[in-house]
Wavefront OBJ file of the C-alpha trace (Angstrom):
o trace
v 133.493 116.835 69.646
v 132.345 116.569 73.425
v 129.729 118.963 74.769
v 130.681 119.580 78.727
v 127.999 121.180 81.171
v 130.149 122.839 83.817
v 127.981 124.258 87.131
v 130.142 126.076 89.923
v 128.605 127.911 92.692
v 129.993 129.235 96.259
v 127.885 127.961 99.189
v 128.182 129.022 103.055
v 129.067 125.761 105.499
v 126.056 127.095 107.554
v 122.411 128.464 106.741
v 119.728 129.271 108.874
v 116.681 126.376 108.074
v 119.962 124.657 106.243
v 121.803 121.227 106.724
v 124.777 122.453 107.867
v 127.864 121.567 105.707
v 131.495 120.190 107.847
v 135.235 120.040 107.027
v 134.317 116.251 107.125
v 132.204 113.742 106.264
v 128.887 114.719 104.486
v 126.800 112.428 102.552
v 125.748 113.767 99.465
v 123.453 113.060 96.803
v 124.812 113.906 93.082
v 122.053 113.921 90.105
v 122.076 114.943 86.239
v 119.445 114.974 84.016
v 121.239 112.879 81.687
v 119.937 113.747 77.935
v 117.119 116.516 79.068
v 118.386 120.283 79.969
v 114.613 121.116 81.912
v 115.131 120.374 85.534
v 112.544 117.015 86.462
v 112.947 113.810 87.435
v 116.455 112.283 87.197
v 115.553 108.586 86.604
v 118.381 105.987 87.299
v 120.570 109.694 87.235
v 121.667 110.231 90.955
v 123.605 107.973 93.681
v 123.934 109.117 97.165
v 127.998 109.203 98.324
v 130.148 110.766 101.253
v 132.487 113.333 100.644
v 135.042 114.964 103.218
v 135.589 118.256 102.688
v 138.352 118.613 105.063
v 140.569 121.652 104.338
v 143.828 119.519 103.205
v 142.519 119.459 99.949
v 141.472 115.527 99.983
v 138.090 114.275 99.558
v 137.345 111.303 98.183
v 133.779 109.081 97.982
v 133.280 106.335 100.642
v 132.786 103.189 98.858
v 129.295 101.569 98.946
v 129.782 97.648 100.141
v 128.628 95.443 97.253
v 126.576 92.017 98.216
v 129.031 88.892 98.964
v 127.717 87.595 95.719
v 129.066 85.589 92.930
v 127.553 84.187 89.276
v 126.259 80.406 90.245
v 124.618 81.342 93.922
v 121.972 80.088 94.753
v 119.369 82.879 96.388
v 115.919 82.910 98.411
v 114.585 85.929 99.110
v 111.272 87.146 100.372
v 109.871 90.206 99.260
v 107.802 92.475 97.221
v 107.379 91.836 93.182
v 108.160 95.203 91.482
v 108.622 96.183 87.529
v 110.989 97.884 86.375
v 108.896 100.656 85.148
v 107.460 101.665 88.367
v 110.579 102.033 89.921
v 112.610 103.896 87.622
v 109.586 106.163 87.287
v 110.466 106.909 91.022
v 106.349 107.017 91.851
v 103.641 104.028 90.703
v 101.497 104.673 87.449
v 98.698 103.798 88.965
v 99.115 105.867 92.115
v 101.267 108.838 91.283
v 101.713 110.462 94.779
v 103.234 107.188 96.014
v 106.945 107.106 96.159
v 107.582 103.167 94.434
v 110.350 101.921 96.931
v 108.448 103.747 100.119
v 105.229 101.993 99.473
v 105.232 99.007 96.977
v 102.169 97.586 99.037
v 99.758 100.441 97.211
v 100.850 98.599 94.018
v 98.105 96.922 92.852
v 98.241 94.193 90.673
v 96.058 95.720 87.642
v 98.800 97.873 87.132
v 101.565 95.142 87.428
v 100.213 92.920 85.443
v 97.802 94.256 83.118
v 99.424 97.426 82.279
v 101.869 96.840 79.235
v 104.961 99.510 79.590
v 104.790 97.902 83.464
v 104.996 93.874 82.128
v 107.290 94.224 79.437
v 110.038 96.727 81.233
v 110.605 93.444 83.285
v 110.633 92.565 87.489
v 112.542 92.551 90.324
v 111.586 91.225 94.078
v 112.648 93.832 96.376
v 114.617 93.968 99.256
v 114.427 94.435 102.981
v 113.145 98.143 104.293
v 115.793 100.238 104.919
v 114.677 102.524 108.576
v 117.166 105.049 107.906
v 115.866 106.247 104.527
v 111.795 104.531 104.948
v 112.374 102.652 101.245
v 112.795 99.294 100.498
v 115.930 98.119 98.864
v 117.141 97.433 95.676
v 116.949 93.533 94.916
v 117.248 91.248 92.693
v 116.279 90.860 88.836
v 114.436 88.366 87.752
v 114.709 87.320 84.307
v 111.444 84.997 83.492
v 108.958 87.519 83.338
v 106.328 84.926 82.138
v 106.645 82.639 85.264
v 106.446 86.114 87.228
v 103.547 87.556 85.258
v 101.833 83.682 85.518
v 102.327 83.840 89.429
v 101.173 86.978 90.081
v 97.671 86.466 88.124
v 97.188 82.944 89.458
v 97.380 85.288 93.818
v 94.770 88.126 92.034
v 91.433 87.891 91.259
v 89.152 89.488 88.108
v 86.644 90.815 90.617
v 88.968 93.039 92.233
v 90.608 94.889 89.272
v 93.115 92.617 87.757
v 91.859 91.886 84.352
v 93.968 89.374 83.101
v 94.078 87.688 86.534
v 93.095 83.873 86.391
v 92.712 83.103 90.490
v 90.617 83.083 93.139
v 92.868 84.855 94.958
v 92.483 87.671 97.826
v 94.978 89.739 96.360
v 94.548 93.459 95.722
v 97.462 95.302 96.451
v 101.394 94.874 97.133
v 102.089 91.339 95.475
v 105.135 89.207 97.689
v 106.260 86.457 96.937
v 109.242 84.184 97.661
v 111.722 83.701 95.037
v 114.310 80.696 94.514
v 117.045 81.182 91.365
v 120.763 81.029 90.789
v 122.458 84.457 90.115
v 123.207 84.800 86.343
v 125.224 87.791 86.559
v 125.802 90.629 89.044
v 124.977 93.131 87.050
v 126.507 96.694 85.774
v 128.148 97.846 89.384
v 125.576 101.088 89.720
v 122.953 101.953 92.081
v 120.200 101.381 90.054
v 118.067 98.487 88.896
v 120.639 97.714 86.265
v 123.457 96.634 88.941
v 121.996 94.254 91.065
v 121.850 90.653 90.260
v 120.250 88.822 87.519
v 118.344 85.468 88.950
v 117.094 82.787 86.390
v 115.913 79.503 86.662
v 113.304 81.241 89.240
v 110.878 79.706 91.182
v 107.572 81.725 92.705
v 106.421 80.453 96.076
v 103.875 81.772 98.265
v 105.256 84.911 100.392
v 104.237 82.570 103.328
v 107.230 79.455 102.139
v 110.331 80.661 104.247
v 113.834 80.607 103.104
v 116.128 78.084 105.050
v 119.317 80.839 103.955
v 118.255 84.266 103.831
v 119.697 86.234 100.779
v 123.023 88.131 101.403
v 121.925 92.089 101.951
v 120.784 93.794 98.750
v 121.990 97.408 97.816
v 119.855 100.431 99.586
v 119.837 104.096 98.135
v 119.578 107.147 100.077
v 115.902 109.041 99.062
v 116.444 111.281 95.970
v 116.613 115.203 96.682
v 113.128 116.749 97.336
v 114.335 119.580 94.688
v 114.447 117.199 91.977
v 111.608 114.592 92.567
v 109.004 114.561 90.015
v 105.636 114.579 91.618
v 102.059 114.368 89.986
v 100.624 116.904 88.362
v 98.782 119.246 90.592
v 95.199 119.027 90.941
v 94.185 122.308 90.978
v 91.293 123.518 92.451
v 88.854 125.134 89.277
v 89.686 128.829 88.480
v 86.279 129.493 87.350
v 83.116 127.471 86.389
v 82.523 123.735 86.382
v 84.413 121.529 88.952
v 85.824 119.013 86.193
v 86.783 116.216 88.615
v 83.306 116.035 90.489
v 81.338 115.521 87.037
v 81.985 115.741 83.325
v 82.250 119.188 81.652
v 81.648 119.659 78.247
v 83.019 121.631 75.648
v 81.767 122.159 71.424
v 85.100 121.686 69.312
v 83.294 122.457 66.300
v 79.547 122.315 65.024
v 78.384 118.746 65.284
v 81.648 117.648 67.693
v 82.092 117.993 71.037
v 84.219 116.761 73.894
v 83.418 115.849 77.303
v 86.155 114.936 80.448
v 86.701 114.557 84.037
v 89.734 114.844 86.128
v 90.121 111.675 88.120
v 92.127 112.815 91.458
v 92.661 109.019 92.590
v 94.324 107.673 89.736
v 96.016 111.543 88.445
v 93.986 109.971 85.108
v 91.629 112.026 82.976
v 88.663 110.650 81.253
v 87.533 111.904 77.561
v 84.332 111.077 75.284
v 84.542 112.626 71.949
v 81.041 112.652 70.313
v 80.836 113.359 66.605
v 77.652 113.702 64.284
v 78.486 111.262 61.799
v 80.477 108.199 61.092
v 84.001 108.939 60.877
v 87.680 108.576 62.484
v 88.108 110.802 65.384
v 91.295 112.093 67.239
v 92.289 114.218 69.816
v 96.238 115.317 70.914
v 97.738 117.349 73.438
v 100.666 119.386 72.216
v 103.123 121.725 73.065
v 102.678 124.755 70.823
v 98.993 123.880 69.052
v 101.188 122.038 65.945
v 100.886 119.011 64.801
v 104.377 118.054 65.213
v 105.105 116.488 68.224
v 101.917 116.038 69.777
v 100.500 113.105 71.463
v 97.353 111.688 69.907
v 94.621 109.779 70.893
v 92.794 108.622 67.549
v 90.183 105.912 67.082
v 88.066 104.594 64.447
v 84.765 102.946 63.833
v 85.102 99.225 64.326
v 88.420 99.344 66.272
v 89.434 101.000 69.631
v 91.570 104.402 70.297
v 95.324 104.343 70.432
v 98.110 106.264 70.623
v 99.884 108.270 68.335
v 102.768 110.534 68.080
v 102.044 112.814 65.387
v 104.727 114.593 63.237
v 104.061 117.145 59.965
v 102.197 115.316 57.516
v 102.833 111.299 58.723
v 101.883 109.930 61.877
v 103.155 106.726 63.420
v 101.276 104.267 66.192
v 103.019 104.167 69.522
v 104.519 100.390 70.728
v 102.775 98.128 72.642
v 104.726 98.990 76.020
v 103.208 102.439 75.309
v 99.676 101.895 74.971
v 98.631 103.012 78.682
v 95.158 103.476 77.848
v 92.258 102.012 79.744
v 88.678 101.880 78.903
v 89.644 102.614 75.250
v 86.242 102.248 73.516
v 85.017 103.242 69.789
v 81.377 103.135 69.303
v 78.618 104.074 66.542
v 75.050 104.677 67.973
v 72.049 106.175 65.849
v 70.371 109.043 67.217
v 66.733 109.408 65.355
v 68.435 109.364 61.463
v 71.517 110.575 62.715
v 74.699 108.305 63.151
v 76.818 109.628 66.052
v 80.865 108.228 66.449
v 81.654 108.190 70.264
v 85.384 107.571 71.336
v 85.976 106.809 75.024
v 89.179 106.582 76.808
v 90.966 107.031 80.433
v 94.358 108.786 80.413
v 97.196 109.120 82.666
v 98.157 112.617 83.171
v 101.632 112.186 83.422
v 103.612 109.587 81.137
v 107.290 109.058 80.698
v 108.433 110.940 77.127
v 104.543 112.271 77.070
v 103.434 115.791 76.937
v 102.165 116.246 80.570
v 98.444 116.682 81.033
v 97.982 119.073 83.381
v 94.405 120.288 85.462
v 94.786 123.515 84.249
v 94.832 125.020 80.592
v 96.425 122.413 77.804
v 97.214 123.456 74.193
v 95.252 120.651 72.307
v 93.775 119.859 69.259
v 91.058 117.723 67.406
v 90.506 116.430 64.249
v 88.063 114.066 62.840
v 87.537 112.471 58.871
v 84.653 114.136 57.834
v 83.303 111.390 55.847
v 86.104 109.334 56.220
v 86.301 105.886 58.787
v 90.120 105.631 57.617
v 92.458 107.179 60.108
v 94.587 110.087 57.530
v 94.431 113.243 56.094
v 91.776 115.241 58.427
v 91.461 118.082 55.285
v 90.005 121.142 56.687
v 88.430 119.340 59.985
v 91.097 120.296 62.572
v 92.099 123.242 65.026
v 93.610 124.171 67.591
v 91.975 125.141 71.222
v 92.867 125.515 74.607
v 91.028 123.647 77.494
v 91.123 124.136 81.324
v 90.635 120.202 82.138
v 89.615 121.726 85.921
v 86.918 124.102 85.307
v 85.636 123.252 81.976
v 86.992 127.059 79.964
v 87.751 127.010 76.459
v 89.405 128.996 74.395
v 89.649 128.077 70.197
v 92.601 129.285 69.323
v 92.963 131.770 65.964
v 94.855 130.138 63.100
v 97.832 132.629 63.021
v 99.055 134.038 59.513
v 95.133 135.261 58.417
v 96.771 137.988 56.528
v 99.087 136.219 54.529
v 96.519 133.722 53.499
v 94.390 136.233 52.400
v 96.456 138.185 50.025
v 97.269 134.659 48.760
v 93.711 134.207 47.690
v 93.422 137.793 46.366
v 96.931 137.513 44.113
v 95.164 134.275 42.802
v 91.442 135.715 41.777
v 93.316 138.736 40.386
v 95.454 136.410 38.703
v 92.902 133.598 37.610
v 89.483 135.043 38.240
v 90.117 138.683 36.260
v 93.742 138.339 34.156
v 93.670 135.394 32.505
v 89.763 134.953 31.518
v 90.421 138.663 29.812
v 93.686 137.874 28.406
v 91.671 134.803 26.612
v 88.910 137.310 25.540
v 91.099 139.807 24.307
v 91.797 136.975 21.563
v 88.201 135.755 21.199
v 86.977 139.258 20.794
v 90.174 140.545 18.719
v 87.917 141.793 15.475
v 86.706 144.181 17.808
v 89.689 146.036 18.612
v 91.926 148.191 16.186
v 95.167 147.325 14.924
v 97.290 145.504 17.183
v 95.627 146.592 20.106
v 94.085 143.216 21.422
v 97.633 141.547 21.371
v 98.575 144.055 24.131
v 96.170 143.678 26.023
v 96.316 139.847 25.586
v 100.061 140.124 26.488
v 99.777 142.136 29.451
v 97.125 140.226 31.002
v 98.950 136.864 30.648
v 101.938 138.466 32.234
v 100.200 139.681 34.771
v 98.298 136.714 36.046
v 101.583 135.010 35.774
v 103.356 137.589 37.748
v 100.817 137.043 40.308
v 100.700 133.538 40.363
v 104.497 133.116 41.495
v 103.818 135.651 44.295
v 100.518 133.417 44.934
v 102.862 130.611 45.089
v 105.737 132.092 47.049
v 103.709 133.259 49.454
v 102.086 129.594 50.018
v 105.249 127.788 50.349
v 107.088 130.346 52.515
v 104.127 129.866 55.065
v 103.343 126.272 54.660
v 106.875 126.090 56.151
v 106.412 128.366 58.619
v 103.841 126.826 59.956
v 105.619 123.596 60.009
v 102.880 121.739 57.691
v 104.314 119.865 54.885
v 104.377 120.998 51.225
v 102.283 119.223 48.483
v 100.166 117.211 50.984
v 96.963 118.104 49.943
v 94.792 118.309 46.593
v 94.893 121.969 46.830
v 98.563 122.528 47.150
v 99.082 119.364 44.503
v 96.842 121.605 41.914
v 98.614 124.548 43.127
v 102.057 123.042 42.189
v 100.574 121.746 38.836
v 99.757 124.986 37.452
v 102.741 127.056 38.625
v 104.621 124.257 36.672
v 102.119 124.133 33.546
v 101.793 128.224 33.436
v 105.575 128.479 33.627
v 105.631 125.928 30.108
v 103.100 128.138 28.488
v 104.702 131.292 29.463
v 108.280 129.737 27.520
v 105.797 128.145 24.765
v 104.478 131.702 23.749
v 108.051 133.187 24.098
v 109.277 130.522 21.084
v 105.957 130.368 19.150
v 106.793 129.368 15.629
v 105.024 132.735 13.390
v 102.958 132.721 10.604
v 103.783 133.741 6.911
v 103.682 136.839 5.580
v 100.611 138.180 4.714
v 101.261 138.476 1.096
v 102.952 135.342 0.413
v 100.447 133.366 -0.046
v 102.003 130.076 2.203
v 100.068 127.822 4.551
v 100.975 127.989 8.244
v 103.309 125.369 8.655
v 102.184 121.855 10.720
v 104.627 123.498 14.104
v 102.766 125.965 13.909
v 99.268 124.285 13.975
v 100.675 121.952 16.584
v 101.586 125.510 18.366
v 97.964 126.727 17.861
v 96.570 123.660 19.297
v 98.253 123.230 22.309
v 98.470 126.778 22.906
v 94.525 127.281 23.255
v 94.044 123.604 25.095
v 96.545 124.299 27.740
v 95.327 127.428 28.033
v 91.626 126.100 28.636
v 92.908 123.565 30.672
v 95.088 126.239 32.992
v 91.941 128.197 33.203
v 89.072 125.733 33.952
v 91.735 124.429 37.044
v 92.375 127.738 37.826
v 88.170 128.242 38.485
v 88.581 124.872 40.722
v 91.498 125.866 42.557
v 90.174 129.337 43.612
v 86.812 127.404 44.701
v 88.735 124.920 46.829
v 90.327 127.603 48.727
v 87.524 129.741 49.696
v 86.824 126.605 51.234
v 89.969 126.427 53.106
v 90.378 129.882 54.157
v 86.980 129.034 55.968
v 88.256 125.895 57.633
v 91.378 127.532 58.391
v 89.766 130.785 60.325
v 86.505 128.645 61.753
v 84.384 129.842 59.133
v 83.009 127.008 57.606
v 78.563 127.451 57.117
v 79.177 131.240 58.339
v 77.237 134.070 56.406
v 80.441 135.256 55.259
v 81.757 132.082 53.845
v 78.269 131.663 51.838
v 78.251 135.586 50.472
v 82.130 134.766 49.099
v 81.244 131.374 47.715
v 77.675 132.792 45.689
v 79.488 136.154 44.524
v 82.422 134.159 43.226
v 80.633 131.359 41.317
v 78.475 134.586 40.085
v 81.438 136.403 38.637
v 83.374 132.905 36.838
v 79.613 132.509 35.885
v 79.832 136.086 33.929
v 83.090 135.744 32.727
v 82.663 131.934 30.988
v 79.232 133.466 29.556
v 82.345 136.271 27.931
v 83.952 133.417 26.646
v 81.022 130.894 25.487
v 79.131 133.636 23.817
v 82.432 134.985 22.065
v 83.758 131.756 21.154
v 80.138 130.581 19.429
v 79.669 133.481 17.856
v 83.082 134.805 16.590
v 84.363 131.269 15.793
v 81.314 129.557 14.341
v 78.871 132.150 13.382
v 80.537 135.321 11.805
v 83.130 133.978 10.247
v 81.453 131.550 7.940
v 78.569 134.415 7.059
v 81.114 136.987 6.180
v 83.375 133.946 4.010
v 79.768 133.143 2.007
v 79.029 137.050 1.906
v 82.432 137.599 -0.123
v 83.744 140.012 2.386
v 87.288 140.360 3.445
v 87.214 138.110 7.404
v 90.601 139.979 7.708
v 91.053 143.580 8.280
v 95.097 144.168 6.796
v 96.439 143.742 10.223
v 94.842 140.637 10.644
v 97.797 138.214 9.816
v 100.393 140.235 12.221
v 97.862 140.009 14.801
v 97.533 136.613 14.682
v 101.139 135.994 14.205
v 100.980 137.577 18.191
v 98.069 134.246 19.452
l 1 2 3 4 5 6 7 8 9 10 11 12 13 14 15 16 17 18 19 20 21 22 23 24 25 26 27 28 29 30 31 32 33 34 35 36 37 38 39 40 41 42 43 44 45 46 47 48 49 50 51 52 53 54 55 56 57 58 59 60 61 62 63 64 65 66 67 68 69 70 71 72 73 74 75 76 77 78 79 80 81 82 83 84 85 86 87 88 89 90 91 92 93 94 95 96 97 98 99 100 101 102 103 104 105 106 107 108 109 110 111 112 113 114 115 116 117 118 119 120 121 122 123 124 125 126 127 128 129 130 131 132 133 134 135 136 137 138 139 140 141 142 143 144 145 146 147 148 149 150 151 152 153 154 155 156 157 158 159 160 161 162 163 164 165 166 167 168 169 170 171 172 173 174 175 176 177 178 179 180 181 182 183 184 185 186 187 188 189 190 191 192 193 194 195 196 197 198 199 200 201 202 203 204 205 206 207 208 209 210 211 212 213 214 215 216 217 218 219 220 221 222 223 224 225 226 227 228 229 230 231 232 233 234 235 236 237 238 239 240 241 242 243 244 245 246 247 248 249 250 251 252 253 254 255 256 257 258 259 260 261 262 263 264 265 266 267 268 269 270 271 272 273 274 275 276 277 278 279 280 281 282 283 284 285 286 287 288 289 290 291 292 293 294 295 296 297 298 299 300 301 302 303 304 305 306 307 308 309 310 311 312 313 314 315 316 317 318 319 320 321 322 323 324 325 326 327 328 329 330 331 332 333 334 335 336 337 338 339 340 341 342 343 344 345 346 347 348 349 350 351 352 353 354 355 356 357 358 359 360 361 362 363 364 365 366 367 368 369 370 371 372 373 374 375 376 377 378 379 380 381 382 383 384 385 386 387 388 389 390 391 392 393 394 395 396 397 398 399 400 401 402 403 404 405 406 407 408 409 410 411 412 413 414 415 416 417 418 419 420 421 422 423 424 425 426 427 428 429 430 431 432 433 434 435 436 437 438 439 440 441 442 443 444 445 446 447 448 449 450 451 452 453 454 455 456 457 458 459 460 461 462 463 464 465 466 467 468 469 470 471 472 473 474 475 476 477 478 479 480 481 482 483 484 485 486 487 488 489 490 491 492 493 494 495 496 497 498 499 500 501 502 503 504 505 506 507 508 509 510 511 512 513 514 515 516 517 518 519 520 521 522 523 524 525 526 527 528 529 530 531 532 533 534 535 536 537 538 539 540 541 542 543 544 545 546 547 548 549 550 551 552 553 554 555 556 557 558 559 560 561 562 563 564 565 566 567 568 569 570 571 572 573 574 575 576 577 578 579 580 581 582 583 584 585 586 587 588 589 590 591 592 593 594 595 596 597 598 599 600 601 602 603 604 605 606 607
């Protein structure tokens, strides 16, 4: 039941621009990418070892020296405070082009101690600089992160960036400190963060206190392979148009919502202001392939602040606190003249661990806002896709795919429910009009035509709601959608098994079943009909939000020749109903005439 990855290659010893490769000793570096097949950043994935690759066939790795240590020392060590983050990250948050263990004095303390995914992934006071390699090694755990976190804002200072920093202190950048505990346990054996020593019962001196024993050598690890090293994203220069990290660029998602944002090259952050004309929930996400599933979203609210989301087909679910990376995460109404704008602000890292990477090029995003609505859910119709070059400001909204098969879904479903079944009702209404049993033919072919239609209406939704990954019965639409299938289905069976009238000479009453039939028949019928006029309305709307033609000419000229022609065809069935059923009857009852022409009764046996 074991999957095994299996690479074998054939190398030469020696390469020109190569390390050369001996029948001896070489030190090595192994690396896998543990759960992840794309070739990036290994995390706590690689060791360095030595292997001799002498021709006898033997090789075998040279044993890395573990610390003299044991549970129940006691330790002082000087050195810098590190989380855990940071260093398994292999480069800082706040400074992505800096290597952690090469230059933990660029860490500044904002991002060890304000930042939540840094705090709660836990600390560890490095080691001594290894010269060989240029990084600082491994050290020691430490297990009360409170009394670190405490110590750390009582040496930093509010006024220079540290916002939950409580001291006067001169501290920027790089926080030392000199730690006293009693080893716990030695860890897991590997050369990572997980295998060196746990300290607890810690106490946080001054960097300046010196240790009357130093600390027994910690563990140092050979640099990771350039090859594999995640670095930053790139900030590329702009392709065309606006420089996007000099000033704010601007682009209009959608009439009456736009999006401004600026690449921040210091920090590998990009800023965003969403501006919307109205009060409502807005959200924007960066995705992968311009679905909803699987995206990262940013989405705010009046009265709260923006926050992260990963969104999935048809639920979305709020990101944990250690997750919540953004800075200067604000949610703001303002009014402009009458109008009430919704501004959402927020400052994003560019690269994240298990994040979609924001890049300065193009990204696949998309937007969304609630219309009306300040309660983050169900955006409706007001969401797309687009594609943004974060460098030089380019846009590109990108076409809804499947245009065609939406269409003829509309068109089976105004065949079915705007033409079939209003004349399949009038065929009845008007039946004195007709000869013989023609109106029952025309009454039955109609209904089984707008039926026909219907499923293919209905097919053709659900095959490419799942194609496109959205999920089925979500919205009103596709609820109504489902309703009728189910409801027209019924009637269909209901007029198969109709309970049929008496003879025409015998001179019974229709029986109460059949009344009950007669009843039902005409009010589901009504019923099927009147949603059928909604449901078509609804998705002219739809079709429009769907293809970015929501206010266009074209979307008007659909919506006023539609409502024209239901307008025509319930005049048909007003006018017929009032007249045959109210009106000419009871004249040609008082007048002594026969209502009935002979085939009347058979006819009717056919409702």
């Amino acid at each position: 039941d074991q999957t095994m990855t299996v690479m074998k290659f054939t190398k030469p010893l020696v390469e020109p621009n190569q390390i050369p490769i001996t029948p001896g000793e070489n030190k090595m570096l192994w690396a896998n990418g543990g759960e992840s097949t794309t070739i990036g950043y290994h995390g706590n994935n690689r060791s360095p070892f030595s292997l001799n690759l002498n021709f006898d066939g033997s090789s075998a790795p040279e044993p890395v020296e573990p610390p003299s240590l044991k549970v129940g020392d006691e330790i002082c060590t000087t050195g810098f405070i590190m989380d855990t983050f940071c260093i398994n990250r292999g480069t800082l948050l706040d400074a992505p082009s800096v290597v952690t263990l090469q230059n933990p004095d660029l860490h500044s303390y904002h991002c060890l101690l304000d930042v939540p995914v840094c705090v709660n992934s836990g600390f560890q006071v490095l080691g001594e600089k290894d010269p060989s390699t240029g990084e600082y090694c491994l050290g020691y755990r430490l297990e009360e992160t409170d009394t670190v976190v405490a110590s750390g804002r009582a040496a930093g200072s509010v006024e220079d960036g540290c916002t939950t920093c409580t001291g006067n202190g001169m501290g920027t950048k790089g926080y030392r400190a000199t730690v006293k505990g009693v080893i716990k346990e030695l860890g897991d054996g590997s050369q990572s963060v997980s295998g060196q020593p746990l300290l607890t019962n810690i106490q946080m001196l001054d960097a300046s206190v010196e240790c009357a024993t130093p600390a027994p050598k910690t563990v140092c690890l050979e640099p990771p392979p350039a090859e594999i090293t995640t670095t930053p994203a790139a900030i590329n220069p702009p392709i065309e148009g606006e420089d996007c990290s000099s000033d704010f660029c601007e682009t209009t998602l959608t009439e009456g919502y736009t999006l401004k944002y600026k690449i921040n090259e210091a920090d590998a952050t990009v800023t965003m202001e969403a501006t919307y004309k109205g009060e409502a929930w807005l959200g924007i996400a960066f995705s992968e392939d311009e679905r909803m599933g699987g995206s990262d979203g940013i989405l705010g609210s009046p009265g709260g602040i923006p926050q992260k989301y990963r969104l999935n087909q048809g639920f979305i679910e709020i990101l944990s606190p250690e997750e919540q990376t953004l800075t200067e995460a604000t949610m703001e109404t303002t009014e402009d003249g009458d109008q009430t704008m919704t501004v959402m602000r927020f400052t994003k890292l560019l690269v994240e661990p298990n994040h979609i990477d924001v890049t300065a090029g193009v990204n696949k995003m998309l937007w969304a806002n609630g219309g009306d609505s300040t309660t983050i859910g169900y955006h409706g119709t007001n969401r797309a896709p687009i594609q943004i070059n974060l460098a030089s400001g380019a846009s590109d909204t990108v076409s809804a795919p499947n245009m065609g098969a939406w269409l003829a879904h509309g068109i089976c479903a105004f065949v079915a429910w705007g033409m079939l079944a209003p004349s399949a009702v009038n065929s009845a209404i008007y039946r004195s009009l007709f000869k013989g049993p023609l109106w029952f033919k025309i009454h039955q072919f109609a209904n089984a035509s707008a039926y026909a239609l219907t499923v293919i209406a209905f097919a053709i939704a659900v095959a490419f709601i799942s194609k496109e990954g959205n999920p089925h019965w979500f919205s009103s639409h596709a609820k109504m959608g489902l309703s009728m299938f189910i409801i027209a289905s019924v009637q269909v069976l209901w007029g198969a098994a109709r309970p049929h009238l008496p003879g025409p000479d015998s001179g019974d009453e229709k029986t109460t079943i059949r009344k009950v039939w007669e009843i039902k028949h005409r009010l589901t019928g009504t019923i099927l009909l009147a949603c059928g006029f909604w449901q078509m309305s609804a998705g002219i709307k739809l079709f429009a939000g769907k293809y970015s033609g929501v206010g266009s000419v074209q979307e008007q000229g659909v919506t006023i020749a539609y409502w024209i022609w239901i307008g025509a065809e319930v005049a048909l069935l007003l006018i017929g109903g009032v007249y045959f059923k109210l009106l000419r009857k009871p004249v040609e009852d008082d007048g002594g005439n026969d209502a009935k022409p002979p085939t009347q009764e058979k006819e009717d046996d056919a409702v």
